[in-house]
Biopython code that builds the backbone (N, CA, C, O; Angstrom):
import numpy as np
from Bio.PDB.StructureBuilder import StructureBuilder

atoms = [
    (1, "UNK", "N", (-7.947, -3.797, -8.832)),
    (1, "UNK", "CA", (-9.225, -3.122, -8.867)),
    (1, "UNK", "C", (-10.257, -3.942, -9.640)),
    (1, "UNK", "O", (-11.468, -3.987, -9.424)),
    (2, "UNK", "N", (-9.503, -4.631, -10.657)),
    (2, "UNK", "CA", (-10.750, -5.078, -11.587)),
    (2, "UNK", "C", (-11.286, -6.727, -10.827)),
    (2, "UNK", "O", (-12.424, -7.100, -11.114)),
    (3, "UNK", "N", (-10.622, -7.422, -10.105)),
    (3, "UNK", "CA", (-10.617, -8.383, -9.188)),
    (3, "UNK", "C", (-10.299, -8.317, -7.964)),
    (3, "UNK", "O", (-9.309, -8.986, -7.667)),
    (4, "UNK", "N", (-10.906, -7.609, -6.945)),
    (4, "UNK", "CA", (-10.676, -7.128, -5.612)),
    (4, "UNK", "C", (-10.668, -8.174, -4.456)),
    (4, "UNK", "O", (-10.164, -7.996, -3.348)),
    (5, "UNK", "N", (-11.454, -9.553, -4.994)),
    (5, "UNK", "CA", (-11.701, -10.664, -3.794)),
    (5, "UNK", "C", (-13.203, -9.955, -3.171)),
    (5, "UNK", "O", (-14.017, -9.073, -3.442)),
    (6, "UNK", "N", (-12.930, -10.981, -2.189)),
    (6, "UNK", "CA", (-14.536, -10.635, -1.635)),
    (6, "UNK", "C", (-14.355, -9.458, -0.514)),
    (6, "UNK", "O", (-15.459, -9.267, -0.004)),
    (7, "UNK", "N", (-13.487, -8.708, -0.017)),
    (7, "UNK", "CA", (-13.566, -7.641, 0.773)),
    (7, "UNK", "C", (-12.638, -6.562, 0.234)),
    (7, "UNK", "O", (-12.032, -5.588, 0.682)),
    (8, "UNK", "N", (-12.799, -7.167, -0.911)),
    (8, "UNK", "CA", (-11.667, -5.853, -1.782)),
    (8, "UNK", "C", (-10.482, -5.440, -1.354)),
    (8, "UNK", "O", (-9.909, -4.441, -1.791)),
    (9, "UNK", "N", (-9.997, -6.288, -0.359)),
    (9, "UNK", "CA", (-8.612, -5.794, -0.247)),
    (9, "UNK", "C", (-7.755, -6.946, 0.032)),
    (9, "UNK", "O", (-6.919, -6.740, 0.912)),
    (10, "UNK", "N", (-7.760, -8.255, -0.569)),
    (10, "UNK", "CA", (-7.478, -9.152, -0.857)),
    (10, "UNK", "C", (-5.879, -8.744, -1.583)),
    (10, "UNK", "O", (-4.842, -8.715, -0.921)),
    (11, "UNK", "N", (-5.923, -8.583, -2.397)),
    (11, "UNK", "CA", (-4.888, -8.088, -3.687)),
    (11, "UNK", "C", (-4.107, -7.057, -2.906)),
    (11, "UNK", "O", (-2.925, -7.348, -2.726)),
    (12, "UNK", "N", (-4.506, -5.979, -2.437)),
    (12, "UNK", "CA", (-3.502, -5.166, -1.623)),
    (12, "UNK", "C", (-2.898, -5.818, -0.051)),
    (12, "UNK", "O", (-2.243, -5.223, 0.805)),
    (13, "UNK", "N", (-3.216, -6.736, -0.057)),
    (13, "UNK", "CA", (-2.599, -7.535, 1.142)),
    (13, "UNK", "C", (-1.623, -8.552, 0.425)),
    (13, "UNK", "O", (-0.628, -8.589, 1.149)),
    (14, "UNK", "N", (-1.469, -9.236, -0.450)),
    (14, "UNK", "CA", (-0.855, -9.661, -1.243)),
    (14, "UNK", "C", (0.327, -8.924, -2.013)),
    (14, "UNK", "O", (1.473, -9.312, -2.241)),
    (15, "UNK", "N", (-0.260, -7.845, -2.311)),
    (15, "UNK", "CA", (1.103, -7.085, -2.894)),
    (15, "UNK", "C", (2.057, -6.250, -1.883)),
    (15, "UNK", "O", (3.263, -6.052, -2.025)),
    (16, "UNK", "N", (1.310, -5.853, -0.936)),
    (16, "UNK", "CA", (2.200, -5.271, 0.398)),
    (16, "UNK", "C", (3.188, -6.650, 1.138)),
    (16, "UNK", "O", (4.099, -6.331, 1.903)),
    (17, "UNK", "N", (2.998, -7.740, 0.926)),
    (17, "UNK", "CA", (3.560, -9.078, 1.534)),
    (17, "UNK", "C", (4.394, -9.330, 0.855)),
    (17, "UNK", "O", (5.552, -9.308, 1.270)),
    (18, "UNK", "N", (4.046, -9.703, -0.598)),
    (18, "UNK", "CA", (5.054, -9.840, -1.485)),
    (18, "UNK", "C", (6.071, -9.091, -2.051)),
    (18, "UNK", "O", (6.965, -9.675, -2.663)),
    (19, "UNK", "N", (6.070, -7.755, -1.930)),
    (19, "UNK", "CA", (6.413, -6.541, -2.550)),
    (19, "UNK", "C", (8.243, -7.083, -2.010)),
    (19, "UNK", "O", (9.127, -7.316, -2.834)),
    (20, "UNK", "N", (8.400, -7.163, -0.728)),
    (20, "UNK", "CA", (9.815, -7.577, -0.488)),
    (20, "UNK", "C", (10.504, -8.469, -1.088)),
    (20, "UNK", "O", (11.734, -8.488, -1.044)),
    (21, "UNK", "N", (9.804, -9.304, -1.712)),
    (21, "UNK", "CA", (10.889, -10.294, -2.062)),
    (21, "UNK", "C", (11.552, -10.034, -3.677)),
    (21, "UNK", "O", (12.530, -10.590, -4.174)),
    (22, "UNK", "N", (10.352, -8.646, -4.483)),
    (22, "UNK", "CA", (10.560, -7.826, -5.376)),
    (22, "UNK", "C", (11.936, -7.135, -5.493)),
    (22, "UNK", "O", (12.898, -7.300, -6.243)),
    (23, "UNK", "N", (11.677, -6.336, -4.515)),
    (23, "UNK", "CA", (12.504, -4.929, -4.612)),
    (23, "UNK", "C", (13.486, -5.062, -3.707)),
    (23, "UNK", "O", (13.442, -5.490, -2.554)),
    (24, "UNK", "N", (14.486, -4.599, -4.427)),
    (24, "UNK", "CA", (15.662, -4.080, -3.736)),
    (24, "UNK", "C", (15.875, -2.937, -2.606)),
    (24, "UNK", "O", (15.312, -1.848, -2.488)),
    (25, "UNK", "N", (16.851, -3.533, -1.836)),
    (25, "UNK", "CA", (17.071, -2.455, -0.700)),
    (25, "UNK", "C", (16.761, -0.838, -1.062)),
    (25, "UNK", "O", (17.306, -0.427, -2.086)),
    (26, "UNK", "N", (16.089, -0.072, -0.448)),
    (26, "UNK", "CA", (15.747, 1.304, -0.769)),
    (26, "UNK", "C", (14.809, 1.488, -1.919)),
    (26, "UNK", "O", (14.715, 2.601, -2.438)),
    (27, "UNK", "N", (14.088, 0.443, -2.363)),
    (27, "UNK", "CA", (12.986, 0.864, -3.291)),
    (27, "UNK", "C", (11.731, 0.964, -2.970)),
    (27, "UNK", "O", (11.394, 0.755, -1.805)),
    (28, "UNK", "N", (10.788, 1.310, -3.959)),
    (28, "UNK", "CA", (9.333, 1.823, -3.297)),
    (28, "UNK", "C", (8.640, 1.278, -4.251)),
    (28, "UNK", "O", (8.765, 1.163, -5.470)),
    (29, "UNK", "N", (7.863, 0.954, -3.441)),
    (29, "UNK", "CA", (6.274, 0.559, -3.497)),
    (29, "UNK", "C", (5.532, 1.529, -3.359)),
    (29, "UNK", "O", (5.583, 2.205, -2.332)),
    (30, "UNK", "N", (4.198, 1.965, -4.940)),
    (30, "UNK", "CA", (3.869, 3.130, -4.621)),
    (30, "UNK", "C", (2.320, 2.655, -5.364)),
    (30, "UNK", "O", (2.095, 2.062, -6.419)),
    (31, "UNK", "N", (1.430, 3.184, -4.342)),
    (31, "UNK", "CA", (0.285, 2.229, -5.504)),
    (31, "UNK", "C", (-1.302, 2.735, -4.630)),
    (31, "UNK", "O", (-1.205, 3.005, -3.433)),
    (32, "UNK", "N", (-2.583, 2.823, -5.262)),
    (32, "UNK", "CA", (-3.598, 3.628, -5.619)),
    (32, "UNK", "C", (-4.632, 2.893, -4.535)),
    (32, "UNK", "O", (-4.853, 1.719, -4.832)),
    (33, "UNK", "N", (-5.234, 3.319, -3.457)),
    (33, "UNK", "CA", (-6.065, 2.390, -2.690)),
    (33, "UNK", "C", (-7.191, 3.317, -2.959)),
    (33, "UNK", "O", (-7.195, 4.410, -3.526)),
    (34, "UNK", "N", (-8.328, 2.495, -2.319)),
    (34, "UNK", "CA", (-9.907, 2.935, -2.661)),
    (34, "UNK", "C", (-10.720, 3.933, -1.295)),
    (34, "UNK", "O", (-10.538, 3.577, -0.131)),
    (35, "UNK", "N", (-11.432, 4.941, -1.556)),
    (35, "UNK", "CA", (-11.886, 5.121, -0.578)),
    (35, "UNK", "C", (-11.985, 4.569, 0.761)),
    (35, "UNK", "O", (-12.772, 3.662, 1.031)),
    (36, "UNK", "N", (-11.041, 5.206, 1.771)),
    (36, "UNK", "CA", (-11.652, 4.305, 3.200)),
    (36, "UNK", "C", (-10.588, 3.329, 3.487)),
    (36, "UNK", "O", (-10.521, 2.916, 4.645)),
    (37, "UNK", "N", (-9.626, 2.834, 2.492)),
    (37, "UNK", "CA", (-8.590, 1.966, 2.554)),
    (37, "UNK", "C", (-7.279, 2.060, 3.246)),
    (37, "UNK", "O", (-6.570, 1.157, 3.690)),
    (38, "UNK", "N", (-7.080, 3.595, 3.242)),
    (38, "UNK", "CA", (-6.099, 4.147, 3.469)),
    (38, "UNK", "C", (-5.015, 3.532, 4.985)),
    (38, "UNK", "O", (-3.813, 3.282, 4.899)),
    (39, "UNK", "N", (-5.569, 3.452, 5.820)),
    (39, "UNK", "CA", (-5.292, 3.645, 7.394)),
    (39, "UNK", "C", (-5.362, 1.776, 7.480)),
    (39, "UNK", "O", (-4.719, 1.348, 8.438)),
    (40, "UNK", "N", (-5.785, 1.099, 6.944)),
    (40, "UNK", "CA", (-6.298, -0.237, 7.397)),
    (40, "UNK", "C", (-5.190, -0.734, 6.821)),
    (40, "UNK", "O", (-4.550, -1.596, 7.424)),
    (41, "UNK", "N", (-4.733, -0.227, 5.425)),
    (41, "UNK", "CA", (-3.454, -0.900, 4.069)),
    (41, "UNK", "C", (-2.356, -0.433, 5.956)),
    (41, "UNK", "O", (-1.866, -1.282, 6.701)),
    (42, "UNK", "N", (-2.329, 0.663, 6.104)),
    (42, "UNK", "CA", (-1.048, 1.027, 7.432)),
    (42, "UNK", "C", (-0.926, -0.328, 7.775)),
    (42, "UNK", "O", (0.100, -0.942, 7.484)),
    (43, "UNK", "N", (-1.800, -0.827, 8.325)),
    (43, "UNK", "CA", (-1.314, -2.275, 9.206)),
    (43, "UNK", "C", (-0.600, -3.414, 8.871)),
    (43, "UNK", "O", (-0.064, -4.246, 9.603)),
    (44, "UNK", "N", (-0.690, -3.309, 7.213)),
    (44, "UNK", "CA", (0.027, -4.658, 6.782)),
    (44, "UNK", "C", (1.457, -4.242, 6.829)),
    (44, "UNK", "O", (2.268, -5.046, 7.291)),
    (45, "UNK", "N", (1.802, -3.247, 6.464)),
    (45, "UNK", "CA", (3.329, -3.006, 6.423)),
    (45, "UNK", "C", (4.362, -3.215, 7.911)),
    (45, "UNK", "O", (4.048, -2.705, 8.987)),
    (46, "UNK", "N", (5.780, -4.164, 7.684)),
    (46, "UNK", "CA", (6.126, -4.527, 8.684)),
    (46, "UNK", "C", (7.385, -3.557, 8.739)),
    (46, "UNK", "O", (7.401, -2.428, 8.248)),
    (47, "UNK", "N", (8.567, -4.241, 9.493)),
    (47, "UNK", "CA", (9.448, -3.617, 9.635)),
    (47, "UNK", "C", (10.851, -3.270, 8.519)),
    (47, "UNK", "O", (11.931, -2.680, 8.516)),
    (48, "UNK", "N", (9.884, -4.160, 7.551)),
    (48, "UNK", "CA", (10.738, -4.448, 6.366)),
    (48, "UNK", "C", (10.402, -3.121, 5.361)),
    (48, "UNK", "O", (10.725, -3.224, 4.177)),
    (49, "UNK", "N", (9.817, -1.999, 5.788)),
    (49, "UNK", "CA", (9.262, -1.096, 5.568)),
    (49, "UNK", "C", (9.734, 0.340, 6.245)),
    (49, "UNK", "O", (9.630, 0.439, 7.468)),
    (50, "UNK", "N", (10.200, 1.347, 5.551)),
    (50, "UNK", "CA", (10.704, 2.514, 6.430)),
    (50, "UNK", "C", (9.392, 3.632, 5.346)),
    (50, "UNK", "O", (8.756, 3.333, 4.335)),
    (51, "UNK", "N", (9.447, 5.023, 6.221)),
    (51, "UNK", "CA", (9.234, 6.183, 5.097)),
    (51, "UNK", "C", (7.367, 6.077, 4.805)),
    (51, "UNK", "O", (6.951, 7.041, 4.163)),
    (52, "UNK", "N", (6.817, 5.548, 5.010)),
    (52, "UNK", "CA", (5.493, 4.640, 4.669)),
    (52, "UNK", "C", (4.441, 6.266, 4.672)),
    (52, "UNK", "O", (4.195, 6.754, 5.775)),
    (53, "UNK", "N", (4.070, 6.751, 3.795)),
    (53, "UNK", "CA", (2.905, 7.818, 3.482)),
    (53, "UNK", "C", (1.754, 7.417, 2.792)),
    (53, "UNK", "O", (1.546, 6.502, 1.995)),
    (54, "UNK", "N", (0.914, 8.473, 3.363)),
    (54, "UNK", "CA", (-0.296, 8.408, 2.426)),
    (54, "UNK", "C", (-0.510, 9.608, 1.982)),
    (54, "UNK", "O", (-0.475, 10.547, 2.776)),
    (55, "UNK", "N", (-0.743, 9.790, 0.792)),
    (55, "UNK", "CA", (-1.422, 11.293, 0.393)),
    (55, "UNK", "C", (-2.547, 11.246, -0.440)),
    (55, "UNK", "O", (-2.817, 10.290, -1.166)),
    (56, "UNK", "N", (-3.410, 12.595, -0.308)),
    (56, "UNK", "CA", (-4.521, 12.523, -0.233)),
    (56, "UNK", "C", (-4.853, 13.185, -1.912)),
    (56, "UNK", "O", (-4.003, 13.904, -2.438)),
    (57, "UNK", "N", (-6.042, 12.878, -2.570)),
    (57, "UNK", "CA", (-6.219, 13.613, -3.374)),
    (57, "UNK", "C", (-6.466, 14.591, -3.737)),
    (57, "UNK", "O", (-5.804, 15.330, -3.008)),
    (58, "UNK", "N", (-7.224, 15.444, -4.697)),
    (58, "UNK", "CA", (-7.464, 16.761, -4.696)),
    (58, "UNK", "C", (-8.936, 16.984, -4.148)),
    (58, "UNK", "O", (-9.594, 18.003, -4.357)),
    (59, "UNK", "N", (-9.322, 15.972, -3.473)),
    (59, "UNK", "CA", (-10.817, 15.914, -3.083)),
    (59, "UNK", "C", (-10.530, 15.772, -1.622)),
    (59, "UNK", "O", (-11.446, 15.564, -0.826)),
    (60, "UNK", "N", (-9.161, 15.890, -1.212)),
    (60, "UNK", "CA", (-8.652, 15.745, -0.134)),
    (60, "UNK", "C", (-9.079, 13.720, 0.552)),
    (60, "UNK", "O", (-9.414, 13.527, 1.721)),
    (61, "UNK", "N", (-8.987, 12.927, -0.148)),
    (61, "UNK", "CA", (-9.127, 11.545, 0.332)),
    (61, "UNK", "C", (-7.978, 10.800, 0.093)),
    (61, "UNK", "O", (-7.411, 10.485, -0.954)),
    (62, "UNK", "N", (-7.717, 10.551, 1.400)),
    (62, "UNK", "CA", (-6.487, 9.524, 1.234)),
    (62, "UNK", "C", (-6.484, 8.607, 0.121)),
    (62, "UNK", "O", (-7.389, 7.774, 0.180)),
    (63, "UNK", "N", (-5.766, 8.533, -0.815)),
    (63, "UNK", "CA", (-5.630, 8.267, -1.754)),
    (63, "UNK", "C", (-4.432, 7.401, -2.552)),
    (63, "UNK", "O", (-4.814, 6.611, -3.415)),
    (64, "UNK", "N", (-2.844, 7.540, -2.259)),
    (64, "UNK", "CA", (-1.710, 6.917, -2.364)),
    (64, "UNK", "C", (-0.844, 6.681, -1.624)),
    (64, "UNK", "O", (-0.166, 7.629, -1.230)),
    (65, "UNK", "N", (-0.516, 5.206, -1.118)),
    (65, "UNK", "CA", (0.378, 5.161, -0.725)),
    (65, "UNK", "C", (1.420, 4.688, -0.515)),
    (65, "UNK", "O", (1.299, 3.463, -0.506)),
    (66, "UNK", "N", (2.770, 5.107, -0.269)),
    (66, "UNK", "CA", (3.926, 4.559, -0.626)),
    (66, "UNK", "C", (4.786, 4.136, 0.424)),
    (66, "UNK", "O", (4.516, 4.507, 1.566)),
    (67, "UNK", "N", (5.715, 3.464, 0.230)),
    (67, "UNK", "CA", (6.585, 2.460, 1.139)),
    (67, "UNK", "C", (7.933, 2.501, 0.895)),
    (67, "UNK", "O", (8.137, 2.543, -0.318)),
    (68, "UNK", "N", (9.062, 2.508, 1.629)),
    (68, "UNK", "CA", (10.314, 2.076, 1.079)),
    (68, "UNK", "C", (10.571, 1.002, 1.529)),
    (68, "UNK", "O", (9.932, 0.693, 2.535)),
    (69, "UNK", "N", (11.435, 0.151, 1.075)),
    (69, "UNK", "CA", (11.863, -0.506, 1.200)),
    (69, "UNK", "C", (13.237, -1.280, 2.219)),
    (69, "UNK", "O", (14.146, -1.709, 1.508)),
    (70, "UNK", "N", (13.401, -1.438, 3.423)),
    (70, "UNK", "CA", (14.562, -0.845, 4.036)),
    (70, "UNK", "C", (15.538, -1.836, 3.712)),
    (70, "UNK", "O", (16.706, -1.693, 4.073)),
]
sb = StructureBuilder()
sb.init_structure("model")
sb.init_model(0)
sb.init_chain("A")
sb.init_seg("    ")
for serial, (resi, resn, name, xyz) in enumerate(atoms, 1):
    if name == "N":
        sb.init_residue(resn, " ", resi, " ")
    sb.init_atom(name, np.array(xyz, "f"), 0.0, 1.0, " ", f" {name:<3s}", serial, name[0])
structure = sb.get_structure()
């Protein structure tokens, strides 16, 4: 958030890519996107990915979302 790149979603394309070589089989990736982000972050996730949600805040805006790990 505090260094977003120039289309602000630089860093969340980076951590959705890298996140596998992190975590172990069946773990999650769970982490805070910005207004409007929600549906676009969907696309980076591959097959290396099961379970994949978004939930919304109390303002009702997509707001978090999480991944497992398969």
């Amino acid at each position: 958030a505090l260094v977003p790149g120039l289309t602000g979603f630089e860093f969340i394309r980076r951590l959705v890519r890298g996140a596998p070589d992190l975590l172990k089989s069946g773990g999650h990736l769970i982490f805070e996107v910005g207004q409007g982000q929600a549906r676009r972050v969907l696309s980076l996730f591959d097959s290396r990915w099961t379970g994949i949600e978004i939930f919304k805040d109390l303002r009702g805006i997509s707001r978090v979302v999480t991944a497992q790990k398969s």
